[in-house]
C-alpha positions in Angstrom: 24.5 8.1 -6.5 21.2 6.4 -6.3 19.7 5.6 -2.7 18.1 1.8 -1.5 14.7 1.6 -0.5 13.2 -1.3 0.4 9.6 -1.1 0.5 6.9 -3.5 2.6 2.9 -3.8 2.6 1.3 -5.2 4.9 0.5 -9.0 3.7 -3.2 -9.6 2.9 -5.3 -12.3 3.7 -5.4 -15.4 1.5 -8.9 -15.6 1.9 -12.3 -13.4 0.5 -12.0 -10.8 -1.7 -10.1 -7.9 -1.2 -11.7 -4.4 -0.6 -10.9 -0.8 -1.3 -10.0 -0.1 2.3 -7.5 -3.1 2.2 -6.0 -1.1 -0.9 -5.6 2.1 0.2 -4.6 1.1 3.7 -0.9 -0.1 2.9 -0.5 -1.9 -1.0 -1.6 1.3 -3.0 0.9 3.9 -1.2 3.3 1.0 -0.9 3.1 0.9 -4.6 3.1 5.0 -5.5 6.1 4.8 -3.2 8.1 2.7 -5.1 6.9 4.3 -8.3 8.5 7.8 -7.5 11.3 6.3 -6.0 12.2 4.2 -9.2 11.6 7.6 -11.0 14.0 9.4 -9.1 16.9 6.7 -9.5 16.8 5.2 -6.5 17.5 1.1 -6.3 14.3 -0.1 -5.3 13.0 -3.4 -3.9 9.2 -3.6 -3.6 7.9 -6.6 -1.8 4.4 -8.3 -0.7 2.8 -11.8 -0.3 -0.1 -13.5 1.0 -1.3 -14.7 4.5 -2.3 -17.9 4.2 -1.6 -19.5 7.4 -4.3 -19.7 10.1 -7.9 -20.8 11.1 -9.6 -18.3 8.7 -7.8 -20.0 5.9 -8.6 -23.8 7.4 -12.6 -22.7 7.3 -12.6 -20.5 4.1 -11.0 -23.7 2.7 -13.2 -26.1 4.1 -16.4 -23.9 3.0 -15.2 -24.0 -0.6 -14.5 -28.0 0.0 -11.0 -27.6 -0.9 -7.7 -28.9 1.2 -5.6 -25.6 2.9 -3.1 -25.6 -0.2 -5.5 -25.9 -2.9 -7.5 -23.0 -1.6 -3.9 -20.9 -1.5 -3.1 -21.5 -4.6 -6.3 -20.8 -6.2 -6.7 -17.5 -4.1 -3.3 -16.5 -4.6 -3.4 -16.3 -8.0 -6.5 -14.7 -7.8 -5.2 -11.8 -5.5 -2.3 -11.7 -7.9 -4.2 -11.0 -10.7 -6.3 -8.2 -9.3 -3.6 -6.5 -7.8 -1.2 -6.6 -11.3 -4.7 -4.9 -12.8 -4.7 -2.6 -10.1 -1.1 -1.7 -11.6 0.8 -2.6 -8.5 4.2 -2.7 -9.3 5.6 -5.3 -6.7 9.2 -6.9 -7.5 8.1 -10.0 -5.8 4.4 -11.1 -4.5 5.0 -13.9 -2.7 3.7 -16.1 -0.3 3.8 -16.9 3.4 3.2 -20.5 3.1 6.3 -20.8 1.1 9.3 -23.8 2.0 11.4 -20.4 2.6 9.1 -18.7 5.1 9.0 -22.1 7.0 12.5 -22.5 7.3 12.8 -18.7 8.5 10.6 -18.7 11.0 11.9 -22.0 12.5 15.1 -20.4 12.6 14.0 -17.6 14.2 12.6 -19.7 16.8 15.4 -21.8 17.8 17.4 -18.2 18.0 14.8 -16.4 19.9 14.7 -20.2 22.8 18.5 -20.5 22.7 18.5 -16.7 23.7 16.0 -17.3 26.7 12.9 -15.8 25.3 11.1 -18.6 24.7 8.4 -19.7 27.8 6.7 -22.8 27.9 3.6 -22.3 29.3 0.2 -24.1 30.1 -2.4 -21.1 29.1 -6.3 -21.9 29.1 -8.0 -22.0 25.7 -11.5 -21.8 25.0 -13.1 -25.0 23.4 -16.1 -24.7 21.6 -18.6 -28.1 22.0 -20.6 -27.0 19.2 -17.8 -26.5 16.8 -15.7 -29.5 18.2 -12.6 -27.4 18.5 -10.7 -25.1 20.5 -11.3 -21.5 19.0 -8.2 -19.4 17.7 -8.7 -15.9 19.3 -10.3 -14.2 16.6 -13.0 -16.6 16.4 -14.3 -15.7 19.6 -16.7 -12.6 20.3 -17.6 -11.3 22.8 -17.8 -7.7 25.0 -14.3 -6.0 25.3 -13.8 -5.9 29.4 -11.9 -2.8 28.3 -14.4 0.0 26.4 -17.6 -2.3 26.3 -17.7 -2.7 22.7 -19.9 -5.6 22.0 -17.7 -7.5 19.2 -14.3 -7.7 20.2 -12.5 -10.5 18.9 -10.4 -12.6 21.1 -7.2 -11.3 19.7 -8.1 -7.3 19.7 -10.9 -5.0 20.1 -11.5 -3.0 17.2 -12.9 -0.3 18.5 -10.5 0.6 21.2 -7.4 -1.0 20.0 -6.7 -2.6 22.9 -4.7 -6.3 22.4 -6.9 -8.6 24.5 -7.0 -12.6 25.4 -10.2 -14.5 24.7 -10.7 -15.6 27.7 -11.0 -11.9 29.3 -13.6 -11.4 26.9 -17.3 -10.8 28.8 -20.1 -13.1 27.6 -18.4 -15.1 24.8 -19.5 -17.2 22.0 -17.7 -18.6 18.6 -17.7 -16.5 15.6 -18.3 -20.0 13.5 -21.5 -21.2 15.3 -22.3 -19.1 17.8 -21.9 -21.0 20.5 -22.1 -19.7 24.3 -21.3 -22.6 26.0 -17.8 -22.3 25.6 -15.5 -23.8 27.6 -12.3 -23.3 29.1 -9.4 -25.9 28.7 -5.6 -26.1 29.7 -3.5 -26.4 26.5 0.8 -25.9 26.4 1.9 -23.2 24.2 5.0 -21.4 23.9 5.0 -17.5 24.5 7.7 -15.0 22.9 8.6 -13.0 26.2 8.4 -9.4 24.4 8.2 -8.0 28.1 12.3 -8.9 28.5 12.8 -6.7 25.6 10.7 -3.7 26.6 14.5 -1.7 26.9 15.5 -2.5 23.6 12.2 -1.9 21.7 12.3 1.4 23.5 15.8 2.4 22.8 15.4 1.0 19.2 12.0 3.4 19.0 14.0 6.3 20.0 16.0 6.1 16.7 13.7 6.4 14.5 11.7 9.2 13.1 9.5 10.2 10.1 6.8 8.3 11.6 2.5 9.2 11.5 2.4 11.0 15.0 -0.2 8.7 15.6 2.0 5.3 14.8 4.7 6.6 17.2 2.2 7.3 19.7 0.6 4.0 19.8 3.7 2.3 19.7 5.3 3.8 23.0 1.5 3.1 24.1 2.8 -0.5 23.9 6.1 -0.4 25.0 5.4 0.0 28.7 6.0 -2.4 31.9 2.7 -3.7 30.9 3.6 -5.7 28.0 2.5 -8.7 28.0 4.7 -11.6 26.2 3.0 -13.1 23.1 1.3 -17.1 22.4 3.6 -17.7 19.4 1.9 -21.2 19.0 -1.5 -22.5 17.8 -3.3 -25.6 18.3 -4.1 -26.2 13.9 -2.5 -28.4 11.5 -2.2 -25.3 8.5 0.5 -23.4 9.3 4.4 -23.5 9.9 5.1 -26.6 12.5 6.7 -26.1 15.5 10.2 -27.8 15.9 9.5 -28.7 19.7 9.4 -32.2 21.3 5.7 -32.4 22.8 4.6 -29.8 20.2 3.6 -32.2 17.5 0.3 -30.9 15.7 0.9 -27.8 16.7 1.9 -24.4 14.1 2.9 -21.0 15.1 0.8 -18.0 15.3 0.3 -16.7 12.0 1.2 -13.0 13.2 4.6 -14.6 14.6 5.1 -15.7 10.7 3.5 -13.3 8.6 6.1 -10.3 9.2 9.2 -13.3 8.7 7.6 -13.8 4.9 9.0 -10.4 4.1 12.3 -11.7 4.1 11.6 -14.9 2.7 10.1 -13.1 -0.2 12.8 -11.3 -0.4 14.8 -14.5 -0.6 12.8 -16.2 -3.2 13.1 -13.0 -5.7 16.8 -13.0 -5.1 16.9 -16.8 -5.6 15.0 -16.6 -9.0 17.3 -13.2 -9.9 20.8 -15.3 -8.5 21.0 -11.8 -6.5 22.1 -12.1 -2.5 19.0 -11.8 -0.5 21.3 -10.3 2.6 21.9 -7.0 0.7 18.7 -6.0 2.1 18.0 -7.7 5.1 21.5 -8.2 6.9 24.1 -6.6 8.3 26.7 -3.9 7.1 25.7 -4.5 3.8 22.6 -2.5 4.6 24.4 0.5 5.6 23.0 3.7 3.6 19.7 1.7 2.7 16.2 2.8 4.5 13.0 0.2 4.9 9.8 1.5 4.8 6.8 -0.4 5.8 3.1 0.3 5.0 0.1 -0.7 6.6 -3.0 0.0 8.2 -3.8 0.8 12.2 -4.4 -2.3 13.1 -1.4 -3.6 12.0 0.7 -1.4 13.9 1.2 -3.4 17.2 2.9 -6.2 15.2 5.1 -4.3 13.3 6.3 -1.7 16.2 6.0 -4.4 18.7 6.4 -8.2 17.9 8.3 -8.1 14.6 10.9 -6.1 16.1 10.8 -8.5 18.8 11.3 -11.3 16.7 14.6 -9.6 14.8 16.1 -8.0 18.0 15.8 -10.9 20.3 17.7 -13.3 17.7 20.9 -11.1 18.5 21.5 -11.5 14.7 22.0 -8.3 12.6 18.5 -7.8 10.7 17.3 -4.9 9.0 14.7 -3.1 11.0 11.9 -0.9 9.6 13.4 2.6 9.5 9.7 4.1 9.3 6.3 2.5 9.6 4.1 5.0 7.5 0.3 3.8 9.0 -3.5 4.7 8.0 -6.5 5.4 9.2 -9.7 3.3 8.2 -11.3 3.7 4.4 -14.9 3.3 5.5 -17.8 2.9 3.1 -20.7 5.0 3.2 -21.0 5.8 6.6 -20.1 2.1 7.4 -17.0 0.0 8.4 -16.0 -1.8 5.2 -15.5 -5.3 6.1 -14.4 -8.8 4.0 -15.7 -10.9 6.1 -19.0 -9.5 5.9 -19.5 -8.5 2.5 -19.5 -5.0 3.2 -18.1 -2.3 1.0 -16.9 -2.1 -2.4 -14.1 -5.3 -3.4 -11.0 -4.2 -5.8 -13.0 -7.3 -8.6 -15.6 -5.0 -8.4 -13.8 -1.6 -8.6 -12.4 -2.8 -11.8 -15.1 -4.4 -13.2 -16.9 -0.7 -13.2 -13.7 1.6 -13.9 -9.8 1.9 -14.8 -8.0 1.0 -11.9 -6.4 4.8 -12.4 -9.5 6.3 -11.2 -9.6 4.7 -8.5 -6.0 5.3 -8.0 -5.7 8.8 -8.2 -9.1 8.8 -6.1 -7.7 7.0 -3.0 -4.3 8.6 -2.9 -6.2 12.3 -3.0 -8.0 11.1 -0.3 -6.0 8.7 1.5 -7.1 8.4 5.3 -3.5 9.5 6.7 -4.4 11.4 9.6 -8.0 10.3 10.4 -10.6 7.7 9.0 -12.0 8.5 5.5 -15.4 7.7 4.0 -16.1 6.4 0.7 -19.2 8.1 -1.0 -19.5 7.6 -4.5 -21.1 10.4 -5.5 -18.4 12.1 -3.9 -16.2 9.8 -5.9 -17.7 10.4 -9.0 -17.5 14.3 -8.5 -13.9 14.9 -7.4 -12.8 11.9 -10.6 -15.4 14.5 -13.0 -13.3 17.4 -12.2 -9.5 16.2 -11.7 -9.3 13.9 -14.3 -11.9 14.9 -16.7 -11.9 18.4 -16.4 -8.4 19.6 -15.6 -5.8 17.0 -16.8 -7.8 15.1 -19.2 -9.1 18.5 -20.4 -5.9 20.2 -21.0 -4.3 16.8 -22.6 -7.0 16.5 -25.2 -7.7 20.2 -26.3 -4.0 21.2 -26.7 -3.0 17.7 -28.7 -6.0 18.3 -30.9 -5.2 21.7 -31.1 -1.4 21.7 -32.0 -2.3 18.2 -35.0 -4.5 20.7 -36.4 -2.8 23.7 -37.0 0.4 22.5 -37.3 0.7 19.7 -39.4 0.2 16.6 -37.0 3.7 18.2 -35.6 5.0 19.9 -32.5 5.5 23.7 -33.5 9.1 25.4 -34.0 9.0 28.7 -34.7 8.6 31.6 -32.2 10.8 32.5 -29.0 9.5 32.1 -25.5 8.2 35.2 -23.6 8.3 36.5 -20.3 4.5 34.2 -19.2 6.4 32.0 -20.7 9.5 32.5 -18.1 7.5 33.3 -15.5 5.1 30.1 -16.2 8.7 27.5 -16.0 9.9 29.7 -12.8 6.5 28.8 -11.6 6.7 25.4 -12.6 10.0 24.4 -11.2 8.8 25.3 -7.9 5.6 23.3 -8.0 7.3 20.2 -9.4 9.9 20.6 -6.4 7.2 20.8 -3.7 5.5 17.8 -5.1 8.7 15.6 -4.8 9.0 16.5 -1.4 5.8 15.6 -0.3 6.8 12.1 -2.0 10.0 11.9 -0.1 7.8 12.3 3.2 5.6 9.8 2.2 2.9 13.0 2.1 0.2 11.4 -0.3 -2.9 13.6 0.0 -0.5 16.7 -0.1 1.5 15.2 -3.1 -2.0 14.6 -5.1 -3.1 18.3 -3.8 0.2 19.9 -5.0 0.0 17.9 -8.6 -3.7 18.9 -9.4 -2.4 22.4 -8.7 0.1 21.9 -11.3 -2.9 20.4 -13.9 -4.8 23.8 -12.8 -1.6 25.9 -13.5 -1.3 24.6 -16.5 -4.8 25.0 -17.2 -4.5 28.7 -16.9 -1.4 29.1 -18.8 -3.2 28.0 -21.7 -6.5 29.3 -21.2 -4.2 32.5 -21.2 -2.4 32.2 -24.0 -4.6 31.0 -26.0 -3.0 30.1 -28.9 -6.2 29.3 -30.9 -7.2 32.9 -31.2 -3.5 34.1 -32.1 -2.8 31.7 -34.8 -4.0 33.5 -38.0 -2.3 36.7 -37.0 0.8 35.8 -34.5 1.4 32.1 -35.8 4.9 32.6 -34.1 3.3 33.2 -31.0 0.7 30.3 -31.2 3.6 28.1 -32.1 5.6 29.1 -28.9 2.6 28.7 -26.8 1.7 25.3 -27.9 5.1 24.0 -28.3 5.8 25.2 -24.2 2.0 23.8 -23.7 2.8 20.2 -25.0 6.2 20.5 -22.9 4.1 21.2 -20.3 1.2 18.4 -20.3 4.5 16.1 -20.4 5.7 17.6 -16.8 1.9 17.3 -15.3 1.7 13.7 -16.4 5.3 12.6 -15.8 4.9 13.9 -11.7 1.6 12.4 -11.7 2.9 9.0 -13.3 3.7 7.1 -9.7 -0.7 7.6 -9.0 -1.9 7.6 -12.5 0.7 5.2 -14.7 -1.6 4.5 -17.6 -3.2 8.0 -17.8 0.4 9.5 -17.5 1.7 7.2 -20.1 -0.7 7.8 -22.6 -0.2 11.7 -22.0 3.5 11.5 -22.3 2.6 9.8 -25.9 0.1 12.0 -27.0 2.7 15.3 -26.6 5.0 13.3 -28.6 7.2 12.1 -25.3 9.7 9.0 -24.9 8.0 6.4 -23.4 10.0 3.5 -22.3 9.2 0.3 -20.5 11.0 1.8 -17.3 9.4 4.7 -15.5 10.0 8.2 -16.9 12.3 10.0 -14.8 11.7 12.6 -12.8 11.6 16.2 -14.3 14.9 17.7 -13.8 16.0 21.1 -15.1 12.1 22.3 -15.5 13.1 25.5 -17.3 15.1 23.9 -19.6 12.3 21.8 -20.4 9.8 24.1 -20.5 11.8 26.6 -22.9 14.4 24.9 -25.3 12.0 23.5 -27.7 13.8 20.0 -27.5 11.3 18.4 -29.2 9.7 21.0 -32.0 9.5 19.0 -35.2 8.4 15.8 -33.6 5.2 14.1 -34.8 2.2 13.9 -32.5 0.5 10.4 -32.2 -3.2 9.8 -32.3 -4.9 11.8 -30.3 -5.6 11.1 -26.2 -8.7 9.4 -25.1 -10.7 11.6 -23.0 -11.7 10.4 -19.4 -15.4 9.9 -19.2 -17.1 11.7 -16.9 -18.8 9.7 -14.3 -22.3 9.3 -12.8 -24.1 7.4 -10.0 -26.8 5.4 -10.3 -28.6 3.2 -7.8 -27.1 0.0 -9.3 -23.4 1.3 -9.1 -21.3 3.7 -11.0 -22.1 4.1 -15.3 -20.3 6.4 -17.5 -23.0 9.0 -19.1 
């Protein structure tokens, strides 16, 4: 019986272009998640949108002298476009601006007020004279009163963590102008009061497990009597109106609707499919299912903290994240890669140099799961040179070229297996076991680790064997070898299919495999595999395109 994931990224922004660290910090293991999952049966839903509520959106807009939803629509697509390139295999990429996410989170209000935890509250907001507006949070810098770092935003301080309110901030000024003669205003807002659900975040916390040592940790940081309760309202005009007599003009935070567009995604794909939306968000008829969201550090506090807040305090019977699997930072060269700044290498420009599955298989190797990770590229171009050149694409193109030759375009059918040959499937087996439970923990870098150990395995077998020197006087014995070689490429790229689909897919062909327009399924019996000679007899395609070996210039990366 198959199991139910459903699978969540964290939503980008709407606006600039999207970078590496964006990628590897929740959509790309979001997306080789899914991948093995769909390969091992299991019913999967795989869901994403964009941000595109909020003052970031209002002023990337207004810079590129379009209205709020032109912009969207125009970087939607965009962000659509690179991600489908990037192969990620979402069921649904919505969008949080959507009729359905406004609806949602309206509901969600009116069942979080009726339920008491709702505050109106007059709060001071910092206007800036220069910029003629009052200054969402993170548009105001300044020195965190916490560590000292001296370019907190008004929201939270990078560099500690720390979730902080502009007006704490030391020595402020507007990120838009920089402006220091900010002032101070009274404003009425309301505030989600997260600190009357402290108890039930906790005891909800206590149930689940499988989390990043480090996610847990910071979550139960923020699940003390120090919680504050949350401005869930924002004086701009783009954004999801608040249904409140007085609050005309007003939107909600867009971290109090961001999470809610998961479930309006969800929604919309069911809506399109004629499917029922609930299976995976409410009730009893979640039973069985598990909901795994991914997403970088920062991120954490509103997903262990308010979202939870927001589905608990309703008192209605939604679907809760079972795990919250969180990274580190991607940084770039010694540096913070950063969107707003220009900084670091942009997914356009990733793929404008190389396949995305260099890339792919790059990230996922090193994917900053227990500590932050730096981007070199001549460390990139190294590691890509010897895993994908050298070992897999290696072993792909020597043994397809290899077995057309000497045997008639055709995979070989005489000889019986040996004991390498037993030993080599025994071997095997165990490998290809290891690997899928590093998947089913949600273990990337040791998943990527264990399947280049497989390519170097396989490597040896044939180096071993050697079928090239055997074939004028044990053609029996050539045959066997290559025919258990070819079976064995087809293992190595089927495993390594959820990082590297178009590599793995065109490996699969080469060897003569089934390729279908699904995912190919995970190995099962290994041995059987390995040894029956299933497939001698069948014709081998053209041969596999060898992966160019990489190296770094000063203008960027060219293939030599």
């Amino acid at each position: 019986m198959s199991r139910r994931i459903l699978i969540t990224s964290a939503l980008p922004y709407v606006s600039g272009a999207k970078h590496l660290g964006n990628l590897v910090g929740s959509l790309l293991p979001a997306d080789v998640h899914a991948r093995f999952h769909r390969q091992i049966g299991s019913e999967v839903l795989f869901v994403c949108a964009t941000d595109e509520h909020g003052t970031p959106t209002e002023i990337a807009a207004a810079q590129a002298a379009l209205d709020p939803r032109s912009f969207c629509d125009r970087e939607h697509d965009r962000q659509a476009d690179v991600y489908r390139r990037f192969g990620l295999s979402f069921d649904h990429f919505g969008r949080s601006s959507t009729p359905s996410n406004h609806t949602l989170t309206q509901h969600f209000y009116h069942r979080l007020d009726a339920a008491g935890l709702i505050d109106e509250r007059v709060v001071p907001q910092v206007w800036s004279p220069a910029d003629n507006r009052y200054l969402p949070d993170r548009y105001v810098l300044g020195t965190c009163p916490h560590c000292g770092a001296p370019d907190a935003r008004g929201d939270q301080c990078d560099a500690c963590g720390t979730l902080i309110d502009a007006v704490d901030l030391i020595a402020p000024r507007s990120a838009l102008s920089g402006d220091t003669r900010l002032e101070v205003r009274e404003s009425r807002h309301l505030f989600l009061r997260q600190s009357a659900l402290v108890d039930r975040l906790n005891s909800w916390l206590d149930t689940r497990s499988g989390w990043p040592h480090f996610v847990a940790s910071l979550a139960r940081s923020w699940l003390t009597a120090d919680l504050k309760d949350r401005c869930i309202t924002r004086d701009l005009a783009w954004g999801v109106p608040v249904p409140r007599p007085g609050f005309e003009g007003k939107v909600f935070y867009v971290w109090f609707d961001a999470p809610i567009a998961y479930i309006a995604a969800t929604q919309d794909w069911a809506a399109a499919r004629g499917s029922d939306w609930r299976d995976w968000w409410w009730g009893e008829a979640t039973r069985g299912s598990r909901y795994v969201q991914f997403l970088g550090k920062d991120n954490v506090p509103f997903h262990a903290v308010s979202f939870p807040s927001t589905l608990l305090g309703s008192g209605e019977p939604w679907r809760t994240a079972d795990v919250i699997k969180g990274f580190h930072w991607l940084t770039h060269e010694g540096g913070k890669f950063s969107t707003s700044q220009g900084r670091g290498l942009s997914c356009e420009a990733a793929l404008d140099a190389l396949p995305a599955d260099l890339w792919r298989w790059w990230l996922i190797a090193n994917a900053p799961e227990s500590a932050d990770v730096d981007f070199r590229a001549v460390r990139f171009a190294a590691d890509v040179n010897k895993d994908l050149a050298d070992v897999f694409g290696n072993l792909v193109q020597r043994v397809t070229r290899f077995a057309r030759a000497a045997f008639d375009g055709c995979v070989p059918e005489s000889g019986e297996p040996g004991e390498a040959e037993r030993a080599l499937a025994v071997s095997v087996r165990e490998r290809v076991s290891t690997i899928r439970a590093h998947h089913e923990a949600r273990e990337f870098r040791h998943a990527a680790a264990e399947t280049r150990a497989l390519w170097a395995g396989a490597n040896a077998y044939v180096q071993a064997a050697a079928p090239w020197s055997s074939l004028q006087k044990d053609r029996p014995g050539a045959a066997v070898a290559t025919r258990t070689a070819l079976a064995l490429i087809e293992v190595c790229a089927v495993v390594a299919w959820s990082i590297i689909p178009d590599l793995a897919t065109s490996a699969i062909t080469a060897v003569g495999g089934a390729v279908s327009a699904g995912p190919p399924p995970w190995p099962g019996d290994v041995i059987d595999q390995l040894l029956d000679g299933r497939r001698a007899g069948v014709v081998l395609p053209s041969s596999f395109e060898p992966v160019a070996k990489l190296s770094v210039e000063s203008s960027g990366f060219a293939v030599r």
